[in-house]
N, C-alpha and C positions, 0 to 999 in steps of 0.2 A: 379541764385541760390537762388535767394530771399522765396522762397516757398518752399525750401527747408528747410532752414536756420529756418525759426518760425514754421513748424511745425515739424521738428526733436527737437527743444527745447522743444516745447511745451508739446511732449507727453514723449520724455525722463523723465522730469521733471513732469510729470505728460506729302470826300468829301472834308476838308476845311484845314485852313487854322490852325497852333496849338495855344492854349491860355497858356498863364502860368500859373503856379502858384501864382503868384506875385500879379495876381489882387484879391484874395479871402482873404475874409476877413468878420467878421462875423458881420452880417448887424441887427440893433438893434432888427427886430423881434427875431432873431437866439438866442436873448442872454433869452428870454424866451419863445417863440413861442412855441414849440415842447419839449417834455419830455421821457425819457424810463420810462415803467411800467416792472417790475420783472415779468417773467411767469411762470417760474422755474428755479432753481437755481442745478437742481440734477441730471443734465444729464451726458452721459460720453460722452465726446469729438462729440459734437453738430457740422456738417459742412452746414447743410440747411434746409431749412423748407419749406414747401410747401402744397397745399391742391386740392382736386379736384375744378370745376369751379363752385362757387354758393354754396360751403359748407358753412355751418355758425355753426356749433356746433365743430369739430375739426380739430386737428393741428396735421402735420405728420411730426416729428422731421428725419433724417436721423442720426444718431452716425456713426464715421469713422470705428469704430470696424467689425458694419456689421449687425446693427439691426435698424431697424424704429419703433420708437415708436409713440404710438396718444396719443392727449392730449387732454384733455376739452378746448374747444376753448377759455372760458369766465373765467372759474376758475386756467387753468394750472395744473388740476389733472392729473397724468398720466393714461391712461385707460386701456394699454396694447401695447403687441408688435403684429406690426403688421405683421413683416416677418424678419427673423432670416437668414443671409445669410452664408453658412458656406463654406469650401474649396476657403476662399481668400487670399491673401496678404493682410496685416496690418501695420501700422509703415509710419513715415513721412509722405510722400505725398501720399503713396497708401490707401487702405479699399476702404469701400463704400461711397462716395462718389456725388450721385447726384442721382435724382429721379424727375419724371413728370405724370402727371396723365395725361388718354387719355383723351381729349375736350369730348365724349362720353363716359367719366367710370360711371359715372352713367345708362348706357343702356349697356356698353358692357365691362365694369369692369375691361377694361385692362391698367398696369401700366407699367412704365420704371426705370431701374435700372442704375446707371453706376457704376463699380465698377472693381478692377487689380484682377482679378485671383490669383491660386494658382503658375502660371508660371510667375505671375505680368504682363500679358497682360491682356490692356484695352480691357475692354467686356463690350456691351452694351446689356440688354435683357430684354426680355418682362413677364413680370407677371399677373394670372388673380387673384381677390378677391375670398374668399371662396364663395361658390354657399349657401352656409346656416348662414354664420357668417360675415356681414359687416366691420367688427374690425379684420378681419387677413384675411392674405394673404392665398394662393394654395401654395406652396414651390414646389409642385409637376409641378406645369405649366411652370415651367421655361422655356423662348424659346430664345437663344443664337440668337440675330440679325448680330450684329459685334465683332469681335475680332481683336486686334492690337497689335501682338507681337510687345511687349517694348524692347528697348537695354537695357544692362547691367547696366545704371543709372535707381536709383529708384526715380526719379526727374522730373518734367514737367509729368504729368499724367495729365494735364488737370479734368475735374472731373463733366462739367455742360450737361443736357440735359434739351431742354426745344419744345415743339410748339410750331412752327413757324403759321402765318393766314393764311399760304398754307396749313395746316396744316398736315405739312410734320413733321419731328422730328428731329432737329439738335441736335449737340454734340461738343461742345467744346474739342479739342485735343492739349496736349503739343507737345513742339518738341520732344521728346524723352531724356531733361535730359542733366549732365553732365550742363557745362555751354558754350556760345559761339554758342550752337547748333554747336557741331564740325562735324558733316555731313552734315550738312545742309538743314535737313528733312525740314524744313518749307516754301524753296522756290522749294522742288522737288515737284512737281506737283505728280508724280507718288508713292508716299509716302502716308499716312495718317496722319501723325504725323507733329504737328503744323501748325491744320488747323479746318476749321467750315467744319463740314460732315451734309447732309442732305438727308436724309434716309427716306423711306417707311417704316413705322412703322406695315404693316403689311408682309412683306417677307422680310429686311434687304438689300434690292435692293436699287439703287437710283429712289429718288422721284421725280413724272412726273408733280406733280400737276402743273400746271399753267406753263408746260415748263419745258426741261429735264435741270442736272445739268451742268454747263459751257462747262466742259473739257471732258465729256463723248466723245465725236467722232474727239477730238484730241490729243488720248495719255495719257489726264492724267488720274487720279483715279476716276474712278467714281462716290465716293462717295461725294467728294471734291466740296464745293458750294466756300469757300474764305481760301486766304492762307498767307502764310507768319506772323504766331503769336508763341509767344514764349510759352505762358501757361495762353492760357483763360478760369483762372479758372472757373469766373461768366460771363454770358454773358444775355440777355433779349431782348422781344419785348417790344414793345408798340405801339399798333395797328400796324400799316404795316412798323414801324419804329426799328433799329436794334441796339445795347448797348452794344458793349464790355470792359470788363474790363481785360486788358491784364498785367501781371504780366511782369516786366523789367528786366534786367540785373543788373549791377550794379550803372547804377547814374539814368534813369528816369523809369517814372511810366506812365499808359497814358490807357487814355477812347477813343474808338471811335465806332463813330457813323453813319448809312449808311444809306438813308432815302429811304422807302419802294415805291409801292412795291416790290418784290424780292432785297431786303434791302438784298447787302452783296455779290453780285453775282458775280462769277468770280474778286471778288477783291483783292489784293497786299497789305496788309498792313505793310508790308517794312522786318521784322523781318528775316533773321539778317544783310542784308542791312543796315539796322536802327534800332536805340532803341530811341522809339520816333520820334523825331523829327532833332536827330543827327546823322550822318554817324557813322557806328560801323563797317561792315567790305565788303568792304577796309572801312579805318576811314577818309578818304577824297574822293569827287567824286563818290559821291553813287546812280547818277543818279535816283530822285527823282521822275523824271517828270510823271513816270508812277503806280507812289502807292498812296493809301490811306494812308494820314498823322492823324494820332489824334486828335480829337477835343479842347481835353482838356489834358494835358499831367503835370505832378509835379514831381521835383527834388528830392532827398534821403538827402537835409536838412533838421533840427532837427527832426532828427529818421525814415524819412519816411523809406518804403523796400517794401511793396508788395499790389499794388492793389488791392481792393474786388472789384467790379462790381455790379452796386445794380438793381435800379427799376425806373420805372416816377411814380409817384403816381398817380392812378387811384380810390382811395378809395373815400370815405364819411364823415369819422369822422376828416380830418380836409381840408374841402374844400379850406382855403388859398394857399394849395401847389397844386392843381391839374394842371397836366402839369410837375413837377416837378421831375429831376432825382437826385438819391441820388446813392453816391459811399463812399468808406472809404480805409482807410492805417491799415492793420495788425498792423506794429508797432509802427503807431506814435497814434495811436486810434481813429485819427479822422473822424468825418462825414461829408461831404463838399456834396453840390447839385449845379445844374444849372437847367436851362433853353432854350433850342431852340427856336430860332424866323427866319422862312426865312436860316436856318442853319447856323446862328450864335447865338454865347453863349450870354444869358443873365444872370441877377441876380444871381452871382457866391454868394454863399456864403459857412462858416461855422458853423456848431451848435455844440457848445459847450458842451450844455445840453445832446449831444447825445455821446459822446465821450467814449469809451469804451476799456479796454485792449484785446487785444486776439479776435478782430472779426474774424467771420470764413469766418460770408456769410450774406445778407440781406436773405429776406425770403419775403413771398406772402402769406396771405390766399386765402381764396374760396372766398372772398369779396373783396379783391384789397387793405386790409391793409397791413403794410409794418413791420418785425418786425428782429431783430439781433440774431444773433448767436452768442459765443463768444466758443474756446476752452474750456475754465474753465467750463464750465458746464451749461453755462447760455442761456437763452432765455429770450429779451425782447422783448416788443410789443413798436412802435413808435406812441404816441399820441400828440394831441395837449395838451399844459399847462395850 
């Protein structure tokens, strides 16, 4: 219920082996290495940022309401909206929610929406640029890929879509809500719900590229690449390597990671088996032998409560961290990174400097910098100091 819990407040009110938490600790570059710059401060409930590949002039903000806005990449002016989504569901965990530009929207213009309908079923669909105005959307092209009638909790909505270097188009799905996952949508195969879908971004089919999806010709769901997660909200590549940031129950929190290619396939990541790295249900004898455990997984001591899911840093403007994944905690504010080497964590640390109330979500430009979302309105950019 963790993802429930902060952002009902917030808009009320406006492979391996697991690592603790216990070794991170913020290592003296951290205490000034890296800085946030303000980019805007004037948005309405920011949950992600993204850009097409190779853009360098701007930033396409997603608000939960159900509008994308662009920004000056350099200044943080706001330029316009770029697509106005209307007949959704809005409030707590639902609105709009997640957005990916096609690897060819520069040649063929077309983007990805995820966002709960007006029946609060997750819909994922395609949109083209206007054919005469670069700066807004068609509203008129809208092409409904997937839909996933949601249960009666308005909870676990999952919310990410991104390309995969198959360049198929996955989607992050919650279990469906409530808490406990009291049906158990995440280990039913034949469900959608609490699981990574990997889709043919041009008919809403499952995608063959490089190999049909797991479970297609045994029953389960076709759409279904890996399963067993509670609510992945953010998830990412990095090059042929896979990053989830899986939002927990109520005591841990946990990243993991599944090394490419076809990073994630047919894999079991325990949920609700497990939370983390502990037996949840049954709460003992959870017969582990056959799941993906978290790489790196953090307790709900002082204030933790919900994963965000970030990025490896692939930018420029600060070469010391390249190779570098960064995540963060909703409530407790923090920014913690690691490192893989050989599939195990290196140079766990904490940035101080980076710590921020109310994150929503990391973000990516068109250049591979890395920058924050916060509820409150905020967008920063993550620079070196």
């Amino acid at each position: 219920m963790r993802l429930t819990l902060w952002m009902t407040l917030c808009l009320t009110s406006l492979l391996a082996a697991c690592s603790s938490e216990s070794t991170t600790r913020p290592a003296a570059s951290a205490l000034t290495g890296l800085k946030l710059q303000t980019v805007t401060s004037t948005l309405s409930t920011p949950v992600f940022l993204t850009a097409p590949l190779g853009e360098a002039n701007h930033l396409f903000i997603v608000e939960q309401g159900g509008t994308i806005k662009i920004l000056d990449r350099t200044t943080g002016a706001e330029l316009g909206t770029f697509l106005t989504l209307i007949g959704i569901t809005r409030g707590g965990e639902r609105g709009l929610l997640g957005l990916a530009f096609d690897p060819a929207y520069n040649s063929n213009g077309r983007f990805y929406v995820y966002y709960t309908d007006a029946d609060g079923a997750i819909t994922i669909a395609r949109f083209l640029v206007s054919s005469t105005n670069p700066n807004v959307a068609d509203p008129a092209s809208q092409t409904i890929l997937v839909s996933i009638p949601h249960p009666t909790f308005a909870n676990h909505n999952g919310g990410m879509v991104a390309f995969g270097p198959d360049g198929c188009l996955y989607a992050g799905v919650g279990d469906g809500g409530s808490g406990g996952d009291p049906n158990n949508h995440a280990q039913n195969l034949t469900s959608r719900l609490g699981k990574l879908l990997r889709i043919d971004p041009s008919t809403g089919a499952a995608c063959t590229n490089g190999g049909v999806n797991p479970f297609l010709l045994t029953g389960g769901d076709h759409l279904v690449w890996s399963y067993g997660l509670r609510n992945p909200w953010r998830f990412s590549f990095d090059r042929n390597d896979l990053y989830i940031g899986d939002v927990g129950q109520n005591a841990r929190e946990e990243i993991n990671v599944s090394a490419g290619p076809n990073a994630g396939k047919g894999l079991n990541y325990g949920w609700r088996l497990m939370e983390g790295s502990a037996c949840f249900n049954p709460t003992t004898n959870c017969q582990t032998g056959t799941l993906t455990l978290p790489i790196v997984e953090y307790t709900h001591d002082n204030g933790a409560c919900s994963a965000i899911g970030g990025y490896v840093y692939r930018g420029q403007a600060a070469p010391a961290i390249q190779g570098t994944y960064f995540y963060a905690d909703f409530c407790a504010g923090f920014v913690r990174s690691f490192r893989l080497n050989n599939g195990s964590v290196i140079e766990r640390t904490e940035w101080p400097l980076l710590a921020a109330p109310s994150i929503s979500s990391f973000g990516q430009d068109g250049l591979g910098e890395l920058y924050l979302t916060t509820l409150s309105g905020t967008v920063f950019r993550i620079l070196p100091n």
